[in-house]
C-alpha positions as CSV (number, residue, x, y, z in Angstrom):
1,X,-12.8,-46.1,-25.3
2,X,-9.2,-44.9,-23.7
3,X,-8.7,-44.8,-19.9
4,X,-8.8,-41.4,-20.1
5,X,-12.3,-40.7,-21.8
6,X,-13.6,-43.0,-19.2
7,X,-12.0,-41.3,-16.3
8,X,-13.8,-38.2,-18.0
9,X,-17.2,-39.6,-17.9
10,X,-17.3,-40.8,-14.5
11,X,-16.3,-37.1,-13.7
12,X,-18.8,-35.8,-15.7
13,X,-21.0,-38.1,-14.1
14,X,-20.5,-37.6,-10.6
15,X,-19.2,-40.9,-10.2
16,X,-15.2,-40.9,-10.2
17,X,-13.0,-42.8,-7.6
18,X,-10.1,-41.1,-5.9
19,X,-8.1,-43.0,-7.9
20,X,-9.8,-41.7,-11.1
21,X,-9.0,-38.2,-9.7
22,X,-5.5,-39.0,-9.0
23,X,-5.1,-40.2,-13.1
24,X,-6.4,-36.9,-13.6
25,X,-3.8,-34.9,-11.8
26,X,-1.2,-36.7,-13.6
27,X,-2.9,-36.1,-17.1
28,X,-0.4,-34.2,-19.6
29,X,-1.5,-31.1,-20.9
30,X,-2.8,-32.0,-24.1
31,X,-5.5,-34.4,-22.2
32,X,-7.3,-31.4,-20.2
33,X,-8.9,-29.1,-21.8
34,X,-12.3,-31.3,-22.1
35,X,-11.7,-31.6,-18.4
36,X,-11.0,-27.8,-17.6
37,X,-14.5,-26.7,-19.6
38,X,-16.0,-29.1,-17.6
39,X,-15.4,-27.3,-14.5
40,X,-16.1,-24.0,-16.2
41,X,-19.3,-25.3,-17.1
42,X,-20.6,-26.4,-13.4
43,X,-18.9,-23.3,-11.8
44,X,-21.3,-21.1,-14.2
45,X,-24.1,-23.7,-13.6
46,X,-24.1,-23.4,-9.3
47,X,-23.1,-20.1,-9.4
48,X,-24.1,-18.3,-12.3
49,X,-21.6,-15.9,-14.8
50,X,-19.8,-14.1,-11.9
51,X,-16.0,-13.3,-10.5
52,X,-15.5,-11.8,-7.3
53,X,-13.0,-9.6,-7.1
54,X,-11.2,-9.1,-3.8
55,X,-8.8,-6.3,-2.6
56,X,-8.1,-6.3,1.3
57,X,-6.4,-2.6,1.5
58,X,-6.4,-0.9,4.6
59,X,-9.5,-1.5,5.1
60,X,-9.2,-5.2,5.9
61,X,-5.8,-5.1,7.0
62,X,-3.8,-8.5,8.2
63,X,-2.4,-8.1,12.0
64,X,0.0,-9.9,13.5
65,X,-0.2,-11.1,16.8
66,X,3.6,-12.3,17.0
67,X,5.6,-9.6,15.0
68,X,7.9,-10.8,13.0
69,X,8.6,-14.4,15.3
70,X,8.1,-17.5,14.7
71,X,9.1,-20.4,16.3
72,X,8.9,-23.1,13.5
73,X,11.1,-21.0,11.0
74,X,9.2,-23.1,7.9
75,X,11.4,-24.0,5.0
76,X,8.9,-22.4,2.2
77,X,8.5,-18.9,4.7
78,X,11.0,-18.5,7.6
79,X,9.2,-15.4,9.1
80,X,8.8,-13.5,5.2
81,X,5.0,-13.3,5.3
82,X,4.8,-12.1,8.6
83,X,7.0,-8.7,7.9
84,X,4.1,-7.6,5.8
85,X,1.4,-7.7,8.6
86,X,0.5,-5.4,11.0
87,X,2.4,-5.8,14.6
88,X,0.3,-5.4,17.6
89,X,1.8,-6.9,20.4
90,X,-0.6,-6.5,23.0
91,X,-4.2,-6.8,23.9
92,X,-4.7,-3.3,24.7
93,X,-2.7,-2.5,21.8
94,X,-5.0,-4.7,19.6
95,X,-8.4,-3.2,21.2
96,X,-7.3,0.1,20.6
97,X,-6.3,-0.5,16.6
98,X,-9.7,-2.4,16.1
99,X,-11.7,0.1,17.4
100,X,-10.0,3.0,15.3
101,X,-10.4,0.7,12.4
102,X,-14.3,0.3,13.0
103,X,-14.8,4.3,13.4
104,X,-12.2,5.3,10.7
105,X,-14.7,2.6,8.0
106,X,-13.0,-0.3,8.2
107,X,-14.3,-4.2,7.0
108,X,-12.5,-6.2,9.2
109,X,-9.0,-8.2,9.7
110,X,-7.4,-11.0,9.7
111,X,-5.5,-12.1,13.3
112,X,-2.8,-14.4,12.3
113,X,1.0,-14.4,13.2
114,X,3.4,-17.2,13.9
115,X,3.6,-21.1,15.2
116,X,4.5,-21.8,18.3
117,X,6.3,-25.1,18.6
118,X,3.1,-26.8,18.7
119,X,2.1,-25.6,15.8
120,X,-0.7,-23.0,17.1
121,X,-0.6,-19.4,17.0
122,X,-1.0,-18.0,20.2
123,X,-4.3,-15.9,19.9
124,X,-5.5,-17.5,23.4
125,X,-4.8,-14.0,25.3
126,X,-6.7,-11.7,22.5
127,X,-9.6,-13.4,22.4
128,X,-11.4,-11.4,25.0
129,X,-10.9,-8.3,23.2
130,X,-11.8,-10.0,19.9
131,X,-15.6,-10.5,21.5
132,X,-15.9,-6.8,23.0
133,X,-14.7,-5.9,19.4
134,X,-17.2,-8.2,18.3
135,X,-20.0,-7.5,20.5
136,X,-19.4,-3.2,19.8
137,X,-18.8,-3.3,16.2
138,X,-19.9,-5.2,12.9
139,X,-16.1,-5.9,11.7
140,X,-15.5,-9.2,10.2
141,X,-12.8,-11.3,11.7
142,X,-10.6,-13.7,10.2
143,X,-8.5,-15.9,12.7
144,X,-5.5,-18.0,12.0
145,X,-5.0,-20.3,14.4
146,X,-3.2,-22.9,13.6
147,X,-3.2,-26.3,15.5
148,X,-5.4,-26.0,18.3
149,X,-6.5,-27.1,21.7
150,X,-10.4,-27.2,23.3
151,X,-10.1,-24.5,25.4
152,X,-9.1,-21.8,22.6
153,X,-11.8,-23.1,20.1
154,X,-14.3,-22.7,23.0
155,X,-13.0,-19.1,23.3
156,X,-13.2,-18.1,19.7
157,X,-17.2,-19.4,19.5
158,X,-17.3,-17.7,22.3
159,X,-15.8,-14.4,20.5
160,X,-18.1,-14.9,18.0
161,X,-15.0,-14.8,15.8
162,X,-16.4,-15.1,11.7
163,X,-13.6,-17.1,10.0
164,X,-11.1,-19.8,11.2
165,X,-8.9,-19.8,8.1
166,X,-7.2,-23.5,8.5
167,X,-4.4,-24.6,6.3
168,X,-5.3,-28.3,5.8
169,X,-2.5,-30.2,4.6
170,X,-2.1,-34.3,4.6
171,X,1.8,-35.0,3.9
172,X,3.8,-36.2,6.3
173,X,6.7,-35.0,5.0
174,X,5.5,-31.4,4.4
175,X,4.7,-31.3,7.9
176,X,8.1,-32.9,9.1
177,X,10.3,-31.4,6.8
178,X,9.0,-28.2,5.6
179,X,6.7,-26.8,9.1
180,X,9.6,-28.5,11.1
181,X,6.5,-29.9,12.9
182,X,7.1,-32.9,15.3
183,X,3.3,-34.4,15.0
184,X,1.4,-36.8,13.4
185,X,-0.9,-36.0,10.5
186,X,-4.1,-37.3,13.2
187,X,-3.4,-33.7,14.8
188,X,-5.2,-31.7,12.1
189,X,-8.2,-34.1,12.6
190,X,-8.3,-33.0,16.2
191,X,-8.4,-29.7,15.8
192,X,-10.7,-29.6,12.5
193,X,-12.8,-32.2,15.1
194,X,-12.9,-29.1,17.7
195,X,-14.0,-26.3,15.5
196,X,-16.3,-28.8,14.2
197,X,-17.7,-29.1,17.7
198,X,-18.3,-25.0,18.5
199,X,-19.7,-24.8,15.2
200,X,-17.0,-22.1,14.2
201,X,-16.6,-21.4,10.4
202,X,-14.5,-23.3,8.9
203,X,-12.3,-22.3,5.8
204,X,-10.1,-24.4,4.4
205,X,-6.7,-23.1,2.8
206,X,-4.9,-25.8,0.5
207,X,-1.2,-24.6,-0.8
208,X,-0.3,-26.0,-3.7
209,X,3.3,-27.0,-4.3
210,X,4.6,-27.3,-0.7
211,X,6.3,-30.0,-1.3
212,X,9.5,-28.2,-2.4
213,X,7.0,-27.3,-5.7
214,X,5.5,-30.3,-7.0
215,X,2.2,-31.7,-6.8
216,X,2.6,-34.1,-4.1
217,X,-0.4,-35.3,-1.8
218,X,-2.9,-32.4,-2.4
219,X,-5.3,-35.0,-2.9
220,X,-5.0,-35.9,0.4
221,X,-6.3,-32.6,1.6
222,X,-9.0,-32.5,-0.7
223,X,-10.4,-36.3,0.5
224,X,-9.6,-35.1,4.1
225,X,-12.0,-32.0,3.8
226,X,-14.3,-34.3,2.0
227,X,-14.5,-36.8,4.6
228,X,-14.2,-34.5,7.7
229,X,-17.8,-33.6,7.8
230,X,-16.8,-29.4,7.6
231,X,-19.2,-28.7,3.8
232,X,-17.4,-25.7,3.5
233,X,-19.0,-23.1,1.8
234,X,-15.4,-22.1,0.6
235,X,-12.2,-23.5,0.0
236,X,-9.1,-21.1,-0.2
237,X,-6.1,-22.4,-2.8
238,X,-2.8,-20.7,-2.2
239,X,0.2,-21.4,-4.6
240,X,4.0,-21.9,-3.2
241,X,6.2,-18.5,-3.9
242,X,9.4,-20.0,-3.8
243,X,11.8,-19.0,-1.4
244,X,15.1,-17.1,-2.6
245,X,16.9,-17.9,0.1
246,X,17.2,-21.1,2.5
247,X,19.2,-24.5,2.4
248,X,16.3,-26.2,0.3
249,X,15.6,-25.5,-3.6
250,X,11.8,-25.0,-4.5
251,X,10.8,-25.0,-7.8
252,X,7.9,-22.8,-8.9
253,X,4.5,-24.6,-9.3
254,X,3.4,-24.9,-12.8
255,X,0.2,-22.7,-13.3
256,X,-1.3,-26.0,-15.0
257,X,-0.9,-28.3,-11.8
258,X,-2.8,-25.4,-10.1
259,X,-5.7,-25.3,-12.7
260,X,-5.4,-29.4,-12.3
261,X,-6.0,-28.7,-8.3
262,X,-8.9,-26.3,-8.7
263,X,-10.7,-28.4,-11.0
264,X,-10.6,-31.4,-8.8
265,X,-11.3,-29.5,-6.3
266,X,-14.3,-28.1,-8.2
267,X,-15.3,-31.6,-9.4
268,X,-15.6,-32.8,-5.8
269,X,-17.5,-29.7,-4.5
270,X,-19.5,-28.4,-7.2
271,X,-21.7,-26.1,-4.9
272,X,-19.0,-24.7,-2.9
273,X,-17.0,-21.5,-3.8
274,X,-13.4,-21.7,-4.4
275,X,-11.0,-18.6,-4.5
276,X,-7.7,-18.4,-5.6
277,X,-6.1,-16.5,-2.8
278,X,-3.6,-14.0,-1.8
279,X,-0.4,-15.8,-1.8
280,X,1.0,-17.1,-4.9
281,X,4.0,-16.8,-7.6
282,X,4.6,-12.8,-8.7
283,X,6.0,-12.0,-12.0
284,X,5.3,-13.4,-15.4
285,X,3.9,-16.1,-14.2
286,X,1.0,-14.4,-11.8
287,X,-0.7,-13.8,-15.1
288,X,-1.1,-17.9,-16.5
289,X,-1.7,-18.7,-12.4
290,X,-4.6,-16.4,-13.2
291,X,-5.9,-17.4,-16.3
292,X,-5.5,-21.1,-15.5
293,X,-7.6,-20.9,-12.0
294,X,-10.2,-19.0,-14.6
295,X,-10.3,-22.0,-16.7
296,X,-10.7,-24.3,-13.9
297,X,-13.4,-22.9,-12.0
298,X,-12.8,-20.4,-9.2
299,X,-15.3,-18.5,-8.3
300,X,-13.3,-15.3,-6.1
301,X,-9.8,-13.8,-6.7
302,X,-8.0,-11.8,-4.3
303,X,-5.7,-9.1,-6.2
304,X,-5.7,-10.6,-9.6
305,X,-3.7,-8.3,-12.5
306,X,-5.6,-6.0,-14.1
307,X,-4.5,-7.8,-17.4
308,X,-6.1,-11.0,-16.4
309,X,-9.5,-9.1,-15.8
310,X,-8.9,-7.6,-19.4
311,X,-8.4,-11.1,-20.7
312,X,-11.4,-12.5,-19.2
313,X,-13.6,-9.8,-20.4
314,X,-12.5,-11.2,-23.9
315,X,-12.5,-14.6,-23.6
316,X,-15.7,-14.3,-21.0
317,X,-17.7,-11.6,-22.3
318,X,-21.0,-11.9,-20.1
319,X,-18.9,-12.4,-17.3
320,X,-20.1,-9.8,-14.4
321,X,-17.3,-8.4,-11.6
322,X,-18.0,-8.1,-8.0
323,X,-15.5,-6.0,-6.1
324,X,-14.8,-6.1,-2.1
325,X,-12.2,-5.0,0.4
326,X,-12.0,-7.8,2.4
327,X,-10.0,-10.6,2.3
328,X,-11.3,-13.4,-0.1
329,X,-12.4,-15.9,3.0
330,X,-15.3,-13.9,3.9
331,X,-18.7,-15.3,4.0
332,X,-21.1,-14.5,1.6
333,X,-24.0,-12.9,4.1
334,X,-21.4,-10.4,4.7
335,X,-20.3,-9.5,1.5
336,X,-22.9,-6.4,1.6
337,X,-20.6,-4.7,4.5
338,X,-17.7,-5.2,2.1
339,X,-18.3,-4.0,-1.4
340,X,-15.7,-1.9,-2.9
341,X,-15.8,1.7,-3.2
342,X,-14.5,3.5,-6.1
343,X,-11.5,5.0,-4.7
344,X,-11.2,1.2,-3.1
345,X,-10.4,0.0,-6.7
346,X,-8.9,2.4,-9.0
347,X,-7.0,0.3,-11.2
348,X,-9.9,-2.0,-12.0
349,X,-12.2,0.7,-12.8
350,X,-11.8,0.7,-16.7
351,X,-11.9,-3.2,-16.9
């Protein structure tokens, strides 16, 4: 029997070692396919024959809290997702667009913005308005915060904020040479430790490829939510876009690295959901991102092509669509608030 089939079984049987899932994520291609049904096979076991589709249009839309500033200036962003968001500056400024957003129909939105040196975004000074918004309204709220201290966890379970979306990442070198981050890797620990403590709702976000586009370490973040104690009920993977411009050369992560990641991923958590989220590679290449993170068992999509919809329809046939507009990190009790309406999802409707 090759190492390989072996490796395979102990998958298959809930038994493998780190170190049998790390020969995994350096199998070739010709060696996964057995391993990619696999996954397909428990995703449609624990959670039956169905996609969720996610579209966060206005409805949902992403604020931030810090404009278009940032003070780490990351190698793999440097400010580029933040010119997409929403600026509101202020607290007032904040209540007011919240409020408006509740009474005009919206679902909710995601508070993010940029680091501070320390690594935290500084949603501190919102958070009172986030709890009258909370206490006055049903919108969902999404919160990135970053690294953070005790005080501001207190604040957001005090908020009764929904979602702390937490980029979990265990590479020293990503965090020293790609966040520009001057801390040690025991930092995320802390803060994961903290949320852990206010019983705030966790969702982890692992990028794939941050290490200037190659697998490197993403293991690391999958034993460190496995060990943490969090039993997320979702895990968010996000892909590296490569920069165009900057002093370091990415390369674009291959789509079968990210099925490799998922599948793991769904291997170690077989009752947890698993989107493929928002950011990732456009182009040609969106399409086999897709269809690979299909093959390897996600369970929600945020603003997948209408081709790859088409494509699973074909190669999926009872599969059964869900549509929402909210962001993919939402719970599931509130996915009732969320559903899609029909002039929510236009080009989806003649899947």
């Amino acid at each position: 029997m090759s190492k390989i089939q072996k490796v395979y079984i102990r998958i298959k049987a809930g038994t493998a070692s780190w170190k049998d899932f790390s020969t995994f994520l350096n199998l070739e291609n010709k060696s996964l396919r057995k391993f990619f049904e696999l996954a397909q096979k428990n995703t449609i076991r624990n959670f039956g024959n169905i996609l969720k589709v996610y579209s966060p249009n206005k409805r949902f839309p992403a604020i931030s809290i810090t404009g278009d500033e940032c003070a780490l200036k990351c190698e793999h962003c440097n400010k580029k997702f933040l010119k997409g968001m929403k600026k509101i500056l202020s607290d007032n400024d904040l209540e007011r667009f919240l409020f408006e957003l509740y009474e005009s129909g919206g679902i909710g939105a995601l508070i993010s913005g940029g680091s501070e040196r320390n690594g935290s975004v500084p949603i501190l000074g919102f958070l009172e308005t986030i709890k009258k918004v909370k206490s006055e309204t049903n919108l969902i709220i999404n919160t990135h915060t970053g690294l953070l201290n005790e005080e501001t966890a207190e604040k957001l379970a005090d908020a009764k904020v929904d979602i702390i979306s937490f980029d979990i990442n265990m590479d020293d070198k990503i965090v020293k040479e790609i966040y520009h981050l001057d801390v040690e890797l025991e930092e995320y620990n802390k803060a994961v430790n903290l949320l852990k403590k206010y019983n705030l709702n966790i969702v982890p976000h692992i990028c794939i490829g941050l290490y200037y586009g190659k697998l490197h370490k993403e293991l690391d973040s999958i034993k460190f939510i496995k060990n943490s104690g969090i039993n997320p009920s979702l895990i968010v993977i996000i892909v590296l876009i490569p920069p165009k411009k900057g002093k370091v050369k990415f390369a674009t992560p291959r789509p079968v690295d990210v099925a490799k990641v998922i599948a793991t991923t769904r291997f170690i958590f077989p009752k947890t959901e698993i989107s493929l989220g928002c950011m990732r590679p456009r182009g040609k290449i969106k399409l086999e991102v897709e269809k690979y993170a299909i093959k390897a068992g996600i369970t929600r999509i945020e603003i997948p092509s209408k081709k790859t919809l088409e494509w699973i329809k074909k190669i999926y046939p009872n599969i059964q669509f869900k549509f929402f507009s909210a962001c993919c990190a939402i719970p599931q009790k509130f996915e009732h608030y969320a559903e899609s309406k029909k002039s929510d999802i236009k080009r989806y409707l003649y899947v």
